[in-house]
C-alpha positions, 0 to 999 in steps of 0.5 A: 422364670425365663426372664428371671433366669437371665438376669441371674446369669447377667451378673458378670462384674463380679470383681466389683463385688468380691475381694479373691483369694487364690488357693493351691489345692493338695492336687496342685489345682489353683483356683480361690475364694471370693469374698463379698467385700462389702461383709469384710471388716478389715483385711487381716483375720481376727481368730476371735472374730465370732460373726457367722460365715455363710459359704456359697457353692454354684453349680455348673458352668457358674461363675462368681457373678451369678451369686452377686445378687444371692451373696448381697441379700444375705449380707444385708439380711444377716451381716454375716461374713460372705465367702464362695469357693471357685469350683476348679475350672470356672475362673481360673484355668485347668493346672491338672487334669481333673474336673467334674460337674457336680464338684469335689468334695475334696475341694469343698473340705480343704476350703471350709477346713482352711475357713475354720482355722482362720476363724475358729470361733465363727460358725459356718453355715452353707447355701449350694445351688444346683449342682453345687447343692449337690456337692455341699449335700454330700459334704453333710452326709457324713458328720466326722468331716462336715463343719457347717452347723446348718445348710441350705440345698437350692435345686438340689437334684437328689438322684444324681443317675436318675436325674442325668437320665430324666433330662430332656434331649434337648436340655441333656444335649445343651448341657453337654455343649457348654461342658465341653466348651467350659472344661475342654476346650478352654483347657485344650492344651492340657485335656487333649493329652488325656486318653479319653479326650475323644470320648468326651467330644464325643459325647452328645447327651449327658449320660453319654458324657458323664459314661467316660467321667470315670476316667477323669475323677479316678473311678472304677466304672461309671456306676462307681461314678455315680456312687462317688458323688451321690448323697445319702439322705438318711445321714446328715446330722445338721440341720437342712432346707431343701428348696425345689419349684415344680416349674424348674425347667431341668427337673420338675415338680414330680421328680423332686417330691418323690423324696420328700418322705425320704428327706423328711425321714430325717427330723432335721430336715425341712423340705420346701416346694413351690409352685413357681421359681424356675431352676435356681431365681425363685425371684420375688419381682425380678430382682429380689432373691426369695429363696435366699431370703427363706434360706437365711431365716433358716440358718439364722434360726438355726444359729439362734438355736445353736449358740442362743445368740442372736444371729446378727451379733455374735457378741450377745447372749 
C-alpha cells in the first residue's frame, strides 16, 4: 500500500483535468468546486439535464489532484457528471477564520443544495474519502437536509474521538505537523490574530490539537466538539457502502469491524472490509481504483433502483 499510497498523493496537475468554479460561502469563505472537464457537456446548465452527479469530498490535507485518478474512473465507468467541493483552506487561502479537519457540514449542504437547484432533475449520489467520509456521513444522517440518493464512505473512521485516541505517536504527531502547516501557517497573517493561536502550535499529537478545536468551530468544549461532528450510524435513510482494509496503516482491520454489526443494523447499509488496501488506494495494480469501481456499482444500482433506469442514460426507462 505504501507504494500505491504516493501515487495517490502524485496527482497535482489537476487543473489540466477540472474546469473551477468559485464559490462565496454564508460565512464569507471563498473556496470552489472542481469539475472533471471531460464529464461536462457544454458549459451553461440545462435544469432538464437528468445525468447523475456524482460529488466527491477528500479528506485531510487534500487537494483536487488526489481524486483525478478516482474522478476519471468513475466518469468512464458510468458517464456521470463529476463535481468535488475544495474544503475551506486546501486550495485557495483562509477569508475567515474557521477550518476544521474533518470538514463543515455547513459547507457541504450550501454546495450540493447550489448543485440541486442547478440541476433539478439529476440525482446526486456521493463518494467521501477519509475524513471527508466523515464529513458526507453526517451529512446523511439526518434525511430533512440530505439530497444524495446513495452514497458511498472510503476509510471512513466511524468513532471520531476514539479513533483520534487510537492513533500511533507517531502518526498522531505527523498529522498534527502537516495541520498546522496547512491551516496555520499558510494562513499566519489571518490565524495568528486568533487567542488560541499559541495552542494550537502548540499542540504535539492530534488530541492535543483537536482539545483547542473548539475555539475555532464555535464549540462549547471539546467533547461538544467531537459531538459537533460525529455521525450517527443508526439514522441514514439512504442507501450506504462502507469501504475500510484491515491493513489501513492509520486505523486497522480490528478498530473498523467493531461497527460492523452497528452499520449493518441499518437495512440499507452494506458493509465492505478487505484484507489489503492501505488508507484510501485499494488499488488494483498500481493504477487502477478498485474501491471507486465497487463504489460506482454501488450507486449505479442504486440509481437503477431508484428511478428504473439505466444508470448510464438517464433518458431510458
Amino acid at each position: 500500500w505504501i507504494v500505491q499510497w504516493f501515487i495517490y498523493r502524485m496527482h497535482d496537475d489537476h487543473w489540466n483535468y477540472f474546469t473551477e468554479e468559485m464559490l462565496e460561502l454564508p460565512d464569507g469563505q471563498q473556496t470552489s468546486l472542481m469539475w472533471l472537464t471531460e464529464s461536462m457537456e457544454g458549459t451553461t446548465p440545462d435544469p432538464e439535464d437528468e445525468r447523475p452527479i456524482l460529488f466527491f469530498q477528500y479528506g485531510i490535507t487534500g487537494v483536487p489532484g488526489n481524486v483525478v485518478p478516482w474522478a476519471r474512473r468513475a466518469y468512464r465507468t458510468s458517464g456521470w457528471r463529476i463535481v468535488l467541493l475544495n474544503r475551506r483552506g486546501h486550495v485557495h487561502p483562509l477569508t475567515v477564520p474557521s477550518f476544521n479537519i474533518v470538514g463543515f457540514l455547513g459547507d457541504v449542504e450550501f454546495a450540493v443544495a447550489l448543485i440541486q437547484k442547478r440541476y433539478p432533475k439529476s440525482k446526486i449520489y456521493g463518494i467521501g474519502s477519509s475524513a471527508g467520509s466523515a464529513t458526507l456521513s453526517k451529512y446523511c444522517d439526518d434525511a430533512s437536509r440530505c439530497l444524495f440518493t446513495a452514497a458511498v464512505l472510503i476509510s471512513f473512521g466511524f468513532d471520531y474521538k476514539a479513533l483520534v485516541h487510537t492513533l500511533s505517536h507517531r502518526v498522531s504527531s505527523g498529522l498534527t505537523a502537516m495541520l498546522k502547516s496547512f491551516f496555520l501557517h499558510r494562513n499566519r497573517e489571518l490565524m495568528e490574530k486568533q487567542h488560541y493561536w499559541d495552542d494550537l502550535c502548540k499542540a504535539k499529537t492530534l488530541p492535543e490539537f483537536i482539545s483547542h478545536m473548539h475555539h475555532v468551530v464555535g464549540a462549547d468544549d471539546p467533547d461538544h466538539y467531537y459531538e459537533m461532528f460525529q455521525s450517527d450510524l443508526h439514522t441514514p435513510t439512504i442507501p450506504l457502502m462502507y469501504i475500510n482494509a484491515s491493513d489501513d496503516p492509520l486505523f486497522g482491520g480490528d478498530f473498523t469491524f467493531q461497527f460492523k454489526s452497528v452499520a449493518e443494523k441499518n437495512p440499507k447499509t452494506v458493509f465492505v472490509q478487505t484484507q489489503r488496501g492501505g488508507h484510501l488506494t485499494f488499488f488494483t495494480g498500481l493504477t487502477t481504483p478498485w474501491a471507486v469501481e465497487v463504489g460506482m456499482q454501488f450507486l449505479m444500482t442504486a440509481h437503477q433502483t431508484a428511478t428504473g433506469r439505466n444508470p448510464r442514460d438517464p433518458s431510458s426507462e
